[in-house]
N, C-alpha and C positions, 0 to 999 in steps of 0.2 A: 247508320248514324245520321246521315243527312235527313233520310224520309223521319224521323223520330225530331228531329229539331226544325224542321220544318211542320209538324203535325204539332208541335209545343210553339211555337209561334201560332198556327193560324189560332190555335185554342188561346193564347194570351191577348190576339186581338179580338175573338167574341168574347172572350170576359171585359174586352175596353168599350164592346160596343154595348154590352149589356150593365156595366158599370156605369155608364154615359144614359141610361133609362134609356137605352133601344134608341138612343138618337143616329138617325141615320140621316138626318137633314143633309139639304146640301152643301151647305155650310160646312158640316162637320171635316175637322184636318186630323191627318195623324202625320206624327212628327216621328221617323226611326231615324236612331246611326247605326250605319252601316260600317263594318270593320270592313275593307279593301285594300286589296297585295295590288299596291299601286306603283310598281317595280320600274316601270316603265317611265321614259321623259313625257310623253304623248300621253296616260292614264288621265288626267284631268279635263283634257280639249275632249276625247274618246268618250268619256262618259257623261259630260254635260251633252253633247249631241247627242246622245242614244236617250239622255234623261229630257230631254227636248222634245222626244217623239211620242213620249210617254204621256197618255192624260193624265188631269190634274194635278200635274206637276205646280209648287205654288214657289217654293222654295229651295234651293241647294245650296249650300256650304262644304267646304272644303277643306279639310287639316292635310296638309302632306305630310308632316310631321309625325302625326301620329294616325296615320292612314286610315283617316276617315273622312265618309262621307254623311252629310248629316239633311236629309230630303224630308218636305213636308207636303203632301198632298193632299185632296179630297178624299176623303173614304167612301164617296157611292162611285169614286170613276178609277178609282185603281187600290193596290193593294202592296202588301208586304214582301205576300211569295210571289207575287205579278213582277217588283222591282229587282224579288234576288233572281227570279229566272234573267229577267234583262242582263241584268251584273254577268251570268254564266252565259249567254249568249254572245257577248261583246268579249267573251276572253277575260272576266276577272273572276277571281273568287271571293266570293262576299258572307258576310256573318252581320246578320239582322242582332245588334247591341242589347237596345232600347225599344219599348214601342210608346210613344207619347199617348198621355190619356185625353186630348180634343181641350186642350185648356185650362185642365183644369188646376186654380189656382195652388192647391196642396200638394201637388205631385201624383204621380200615378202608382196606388197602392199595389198594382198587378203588373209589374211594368218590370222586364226581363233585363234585368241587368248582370253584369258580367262578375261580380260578387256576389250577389243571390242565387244565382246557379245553383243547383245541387250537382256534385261530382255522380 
């Protein structure tokens, strides 16, 4: 189940890069929320250091509330399944949301959301 939603992810982000006309500048950001079992008083301090060490880190935000984390980075220096392995590295378990489409003002027509799922 994990390798299958992890192979539907990296496939949702070549359809953002090829949605985006192959923009691979450097410039280019992708924006995911990440769903995170952030059970713990320490989960927030824990994973801003680990997201620290991580290139092109640009942005993080944080809901405790509703256990998300919400990271924007470079897409030629890091990636989606690069931040969920991090996430299982450091002790959380993490669930890639969203994958933001690089700006673009309409929304991202290919963009993995947690009601468009297919069961």
């Amino acid at each position: 189940m994990k390798k299958i939603l992890l192979i539907a992810l990296s496939l949702v982000f070549a359809c953002s890069l090829a949605y985006a006309g192959g923009n691979t500048d450097k410039d280019a950001k992708v924006t995911t929320t990440f769903l995170v079992m952030m059970n713990n008083k320490n989960a927030q301090r824990e994973i801003s250091k680990a997201l620290k060490e991580q290139k092109g880190i640009k942005k993080v935000e944080f809901d405790m509330a509703a256990q998300t984390v919400v990271v924007t980075f470079k897409a030629d220096e890091n990636t989606v399944s690069g931040l969920l392995k991090m996430f299982k590295r450091i002790g959380y378990t993490a669930t890639a949301m969203e994958v933001g489409c690089f700006g673009d003002p309409n929304g991202c027509i290919n963009a993995m959301k947690p009601d468009n799922i297919m069961p």
